[in-house]
N, CA, C and O atoms as a MOPAC input file, in Angstrom:
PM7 MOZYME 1SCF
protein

 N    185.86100 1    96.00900 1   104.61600 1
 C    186.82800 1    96.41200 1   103.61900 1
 C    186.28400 1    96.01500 1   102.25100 1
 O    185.56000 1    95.05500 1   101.99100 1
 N    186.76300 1    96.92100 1   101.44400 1
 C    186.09400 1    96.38000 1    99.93800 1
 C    186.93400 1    97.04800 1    98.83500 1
 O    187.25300 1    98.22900 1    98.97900 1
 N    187.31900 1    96.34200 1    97.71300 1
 C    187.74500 1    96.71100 1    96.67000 1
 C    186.89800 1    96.99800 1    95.98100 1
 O    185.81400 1    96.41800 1    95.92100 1
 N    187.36700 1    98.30300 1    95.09600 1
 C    186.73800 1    98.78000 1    93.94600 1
 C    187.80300 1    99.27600 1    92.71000 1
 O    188.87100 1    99.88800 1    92.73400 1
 N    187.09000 1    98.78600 1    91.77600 1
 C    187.65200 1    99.16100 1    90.18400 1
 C    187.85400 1   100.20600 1    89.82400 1
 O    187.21000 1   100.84200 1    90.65900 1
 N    188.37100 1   101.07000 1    89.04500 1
 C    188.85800 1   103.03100 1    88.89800 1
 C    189.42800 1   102.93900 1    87.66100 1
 O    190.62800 1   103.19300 1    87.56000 1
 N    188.77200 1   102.61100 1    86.66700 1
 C    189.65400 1   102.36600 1    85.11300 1
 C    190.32000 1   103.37900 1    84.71400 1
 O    191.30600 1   103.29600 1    83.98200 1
 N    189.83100 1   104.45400 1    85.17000 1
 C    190.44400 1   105.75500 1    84.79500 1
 C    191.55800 1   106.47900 1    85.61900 1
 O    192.06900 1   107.58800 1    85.46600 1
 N    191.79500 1   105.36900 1    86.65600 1
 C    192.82400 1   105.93600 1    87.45200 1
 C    194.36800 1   105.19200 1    87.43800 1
 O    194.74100 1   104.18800 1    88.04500 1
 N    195.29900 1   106.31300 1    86.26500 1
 C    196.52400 1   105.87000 1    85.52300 1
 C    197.81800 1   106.40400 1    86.18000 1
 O    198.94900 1   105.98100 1    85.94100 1
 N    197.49200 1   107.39400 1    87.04400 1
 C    198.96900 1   108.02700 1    87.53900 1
 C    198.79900 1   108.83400 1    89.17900 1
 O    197.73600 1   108.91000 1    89.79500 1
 N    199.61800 1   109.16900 1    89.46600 1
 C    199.83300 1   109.65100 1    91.30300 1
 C    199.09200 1   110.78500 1    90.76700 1
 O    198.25700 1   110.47600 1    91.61700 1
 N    198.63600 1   111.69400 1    90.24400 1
 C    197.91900 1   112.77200 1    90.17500 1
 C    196.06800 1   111.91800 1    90.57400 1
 O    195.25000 1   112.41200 1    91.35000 1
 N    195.89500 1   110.78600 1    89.88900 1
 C    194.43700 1   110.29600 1    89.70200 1
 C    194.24000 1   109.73000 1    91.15400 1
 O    193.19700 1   110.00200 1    91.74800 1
 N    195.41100 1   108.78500 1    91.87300 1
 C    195.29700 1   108.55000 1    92.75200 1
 C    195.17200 1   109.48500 1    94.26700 1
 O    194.56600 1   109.32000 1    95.32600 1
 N    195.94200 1   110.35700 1    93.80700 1
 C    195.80400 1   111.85100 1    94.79900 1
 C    194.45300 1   112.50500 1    95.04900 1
 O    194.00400 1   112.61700 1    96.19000 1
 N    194.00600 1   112.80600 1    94.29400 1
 C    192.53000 1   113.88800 1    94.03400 1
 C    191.85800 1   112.57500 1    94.36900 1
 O    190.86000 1   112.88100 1    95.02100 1
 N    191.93300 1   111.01700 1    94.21400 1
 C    190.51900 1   109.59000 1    95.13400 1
 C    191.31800 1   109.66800 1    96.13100 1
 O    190.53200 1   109.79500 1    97.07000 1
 N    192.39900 1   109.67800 1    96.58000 1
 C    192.51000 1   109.85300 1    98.55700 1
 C    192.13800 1   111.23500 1    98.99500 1
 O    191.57100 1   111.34600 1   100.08300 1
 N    192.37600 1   112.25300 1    98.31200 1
 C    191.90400 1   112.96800 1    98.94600 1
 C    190.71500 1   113.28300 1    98.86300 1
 O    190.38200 1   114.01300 1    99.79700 1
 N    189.73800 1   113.00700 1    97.99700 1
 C    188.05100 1   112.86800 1    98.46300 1
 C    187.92800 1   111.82000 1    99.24300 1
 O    186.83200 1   111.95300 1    99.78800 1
 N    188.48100 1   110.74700 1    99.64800 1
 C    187.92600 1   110.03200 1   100.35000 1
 C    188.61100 1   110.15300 1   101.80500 1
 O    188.00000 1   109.49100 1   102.64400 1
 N    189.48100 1   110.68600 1   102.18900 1
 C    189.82900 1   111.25700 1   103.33700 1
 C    189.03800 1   112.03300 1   103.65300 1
 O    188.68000 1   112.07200 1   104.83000 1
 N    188.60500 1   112.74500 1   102.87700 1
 C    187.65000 1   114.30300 1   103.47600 1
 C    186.22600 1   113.38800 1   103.74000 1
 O    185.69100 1   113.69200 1   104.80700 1
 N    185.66000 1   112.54200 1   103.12300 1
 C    184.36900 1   112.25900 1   103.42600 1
 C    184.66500 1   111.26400 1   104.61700 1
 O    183.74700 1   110.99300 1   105.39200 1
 N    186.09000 1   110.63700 1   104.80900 1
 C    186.18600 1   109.79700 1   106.45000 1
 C    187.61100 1   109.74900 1   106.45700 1
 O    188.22900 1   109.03400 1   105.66800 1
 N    188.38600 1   110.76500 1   107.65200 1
 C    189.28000 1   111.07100 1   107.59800 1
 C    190.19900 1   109.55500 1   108.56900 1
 O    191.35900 1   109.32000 1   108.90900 1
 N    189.06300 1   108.96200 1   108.66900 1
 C    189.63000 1   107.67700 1   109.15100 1
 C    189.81800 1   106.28900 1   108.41200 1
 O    189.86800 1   105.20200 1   108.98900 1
 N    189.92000 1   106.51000 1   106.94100 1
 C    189.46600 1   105.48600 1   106.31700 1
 C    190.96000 1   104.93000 1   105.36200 1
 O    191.65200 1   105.56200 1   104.56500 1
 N    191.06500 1   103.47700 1   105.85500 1
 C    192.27200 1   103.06800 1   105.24500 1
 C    192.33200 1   102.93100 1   103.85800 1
 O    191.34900 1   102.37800 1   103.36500 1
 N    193.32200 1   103.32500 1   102.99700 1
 C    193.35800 1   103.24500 1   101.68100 1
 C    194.42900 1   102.49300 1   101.27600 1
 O    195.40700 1   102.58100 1   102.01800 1
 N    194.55600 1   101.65800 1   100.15700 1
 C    195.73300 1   100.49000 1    99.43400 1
 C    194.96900 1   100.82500 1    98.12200 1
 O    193.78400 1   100.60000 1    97.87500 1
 N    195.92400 1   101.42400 1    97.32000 1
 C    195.55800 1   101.43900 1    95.66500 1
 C    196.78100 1   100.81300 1    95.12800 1
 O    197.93500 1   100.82000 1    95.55600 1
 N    196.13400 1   100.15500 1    93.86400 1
 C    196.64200 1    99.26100 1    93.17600 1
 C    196.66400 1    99.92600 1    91.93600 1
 O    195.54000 1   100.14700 1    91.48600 1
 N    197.80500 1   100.38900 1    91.10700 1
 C    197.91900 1   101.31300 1    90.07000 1
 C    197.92600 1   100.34300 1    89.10500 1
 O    197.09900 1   100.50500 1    88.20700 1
 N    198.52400 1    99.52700 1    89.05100 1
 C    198.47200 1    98.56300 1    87.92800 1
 C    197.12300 1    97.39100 1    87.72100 1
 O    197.04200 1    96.71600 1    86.69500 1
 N    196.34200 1    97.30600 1    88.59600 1
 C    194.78300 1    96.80300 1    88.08100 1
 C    194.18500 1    98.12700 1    88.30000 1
 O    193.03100 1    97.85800 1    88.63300 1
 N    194.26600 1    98.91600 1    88.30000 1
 C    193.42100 1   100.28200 1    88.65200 1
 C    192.68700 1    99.79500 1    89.34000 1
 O    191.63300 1    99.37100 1    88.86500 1
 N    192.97300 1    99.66400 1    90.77100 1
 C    192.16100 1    99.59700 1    92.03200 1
 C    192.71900 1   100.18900 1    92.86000 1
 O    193.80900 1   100.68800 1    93.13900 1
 N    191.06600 1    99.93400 1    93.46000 1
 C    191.83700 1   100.84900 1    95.24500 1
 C    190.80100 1    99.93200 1    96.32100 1
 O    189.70800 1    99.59800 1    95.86300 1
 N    191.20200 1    99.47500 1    97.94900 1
 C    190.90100 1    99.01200 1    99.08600 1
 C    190.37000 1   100.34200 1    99.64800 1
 O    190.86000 1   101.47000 1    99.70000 1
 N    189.17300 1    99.80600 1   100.06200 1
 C    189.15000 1   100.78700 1   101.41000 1
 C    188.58200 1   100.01100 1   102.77900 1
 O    187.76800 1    99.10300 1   102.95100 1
 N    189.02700 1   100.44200 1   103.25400 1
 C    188.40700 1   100.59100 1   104.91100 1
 C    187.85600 1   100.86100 1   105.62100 1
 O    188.21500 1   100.64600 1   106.77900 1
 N    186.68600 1   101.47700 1   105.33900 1
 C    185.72500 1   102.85000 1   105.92100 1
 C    184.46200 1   102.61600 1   106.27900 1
 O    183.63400 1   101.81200 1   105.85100 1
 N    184.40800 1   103.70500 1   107.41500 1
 C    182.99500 1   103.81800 1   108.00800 1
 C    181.85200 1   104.14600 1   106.70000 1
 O    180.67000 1   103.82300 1   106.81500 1
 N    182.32100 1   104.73700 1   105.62800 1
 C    181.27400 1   105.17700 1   104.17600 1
 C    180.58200 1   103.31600 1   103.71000 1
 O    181.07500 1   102.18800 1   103.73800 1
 N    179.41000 1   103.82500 1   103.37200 1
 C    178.78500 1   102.48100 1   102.45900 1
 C    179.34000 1   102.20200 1   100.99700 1
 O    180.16700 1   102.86000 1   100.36500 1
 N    178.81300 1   101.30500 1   100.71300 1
 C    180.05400 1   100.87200 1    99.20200 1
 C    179.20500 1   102.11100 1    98.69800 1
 O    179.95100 1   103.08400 1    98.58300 1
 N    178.08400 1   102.35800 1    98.40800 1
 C    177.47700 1   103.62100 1    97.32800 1
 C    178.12800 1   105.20100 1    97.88600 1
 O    178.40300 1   106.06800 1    97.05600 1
 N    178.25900 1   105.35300 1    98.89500 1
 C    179.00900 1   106.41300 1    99.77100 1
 C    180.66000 1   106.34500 1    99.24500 1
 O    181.30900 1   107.39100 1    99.28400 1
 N    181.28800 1   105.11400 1    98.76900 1
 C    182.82100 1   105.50000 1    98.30000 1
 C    182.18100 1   105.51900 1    96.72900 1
 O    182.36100 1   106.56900 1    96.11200 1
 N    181.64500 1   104.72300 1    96.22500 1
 C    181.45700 1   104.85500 1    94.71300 1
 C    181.25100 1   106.68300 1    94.54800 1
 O    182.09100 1   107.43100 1    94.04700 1
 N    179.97100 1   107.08000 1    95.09200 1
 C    180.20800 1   108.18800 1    95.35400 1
 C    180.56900 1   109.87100 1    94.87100 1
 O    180.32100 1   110.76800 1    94.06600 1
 N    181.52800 1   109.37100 1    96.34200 1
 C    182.73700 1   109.72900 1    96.25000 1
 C    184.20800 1   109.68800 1    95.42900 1
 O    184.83600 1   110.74400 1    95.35500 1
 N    184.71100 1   108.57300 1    94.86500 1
 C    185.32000 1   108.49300 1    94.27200 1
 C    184.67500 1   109.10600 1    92.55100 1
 O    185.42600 1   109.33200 1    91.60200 1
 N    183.35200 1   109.24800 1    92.52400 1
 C    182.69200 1   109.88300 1    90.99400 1
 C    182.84000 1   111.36900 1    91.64900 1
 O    182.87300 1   112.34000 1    90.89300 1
 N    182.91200 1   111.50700 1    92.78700 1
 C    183.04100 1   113.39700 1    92.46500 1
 C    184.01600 1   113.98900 1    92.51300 1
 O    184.20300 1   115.20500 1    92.54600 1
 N    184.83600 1   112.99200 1    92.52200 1
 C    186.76500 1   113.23400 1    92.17300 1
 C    186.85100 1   113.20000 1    90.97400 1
 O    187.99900 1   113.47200 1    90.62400 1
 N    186.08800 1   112.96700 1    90.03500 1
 C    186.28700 1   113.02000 1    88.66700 1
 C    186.28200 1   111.46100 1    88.13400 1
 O    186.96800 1   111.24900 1    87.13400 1
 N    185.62600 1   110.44200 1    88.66500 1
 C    186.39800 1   108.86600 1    88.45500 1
 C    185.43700 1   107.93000 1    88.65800 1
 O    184.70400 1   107.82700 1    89.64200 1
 N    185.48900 1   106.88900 1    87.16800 1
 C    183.86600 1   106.31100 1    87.90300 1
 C    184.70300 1   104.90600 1    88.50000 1
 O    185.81200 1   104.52100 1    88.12800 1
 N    183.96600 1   104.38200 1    89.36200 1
 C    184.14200 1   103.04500 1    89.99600 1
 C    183.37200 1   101.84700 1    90.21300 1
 O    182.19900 1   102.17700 1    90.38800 1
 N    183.49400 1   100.85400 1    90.26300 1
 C    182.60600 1    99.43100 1    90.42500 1
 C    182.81300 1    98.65900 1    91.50800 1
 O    184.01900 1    98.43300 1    91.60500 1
 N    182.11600 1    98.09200 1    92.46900 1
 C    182.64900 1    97.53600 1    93.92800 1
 C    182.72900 1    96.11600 1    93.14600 1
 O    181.94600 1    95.54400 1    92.38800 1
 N    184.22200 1    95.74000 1    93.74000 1
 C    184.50600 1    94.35700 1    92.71900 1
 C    184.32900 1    93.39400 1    94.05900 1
 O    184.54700 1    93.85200 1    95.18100 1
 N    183.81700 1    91.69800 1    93.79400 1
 C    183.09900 1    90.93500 1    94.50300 1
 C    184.52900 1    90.46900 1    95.63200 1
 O    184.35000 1    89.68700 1    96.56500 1

C-alpha cells in the first residue's frame, strides 16, 4: 500500500477521472482519497511508477509520499 500526493486534485470531478484510471489499469486495486491533504492510498498490484503513471494520464501529477 502506498500513499501519494495529487496537489491538483480539489473536487469529486478530480477524484473521479484518478479512480477511474486507476481502476482501468487494476480493476482490483483499493483506493482511500483524502480530499483535504490531496491524497490518495492505493492498494495495487501496479508499481509506485505504474500509479504515478497513471494518475499523470488522468491529467494529475503525483509524488509517492514516504
Amino acid at each position: 500500500m502506498s500513499r501519494f500526493s495529487v496537489p491538483d486534485m480539489h473536487c469529486g470531478h478530480c477524484k473521479a477521472k484518478i479512480e477511474d484510471a486507476l481502476l482501468e489499469a487494476d480493476g482490483g486495486a483499493e483506493l482511500a482519497f483524502d480530499m483535504e491533504k490531496r491524497e490518495v492510498t492505493v492498494d495495487s498490484v501496479l508499481e509506485t511508477g505504474e500509479v504515478v503513471d497513471t494518475i499523470k494520464s488522468a491529467g494529475y501529477a503525483a509524488t509517492e509520499l514516504g
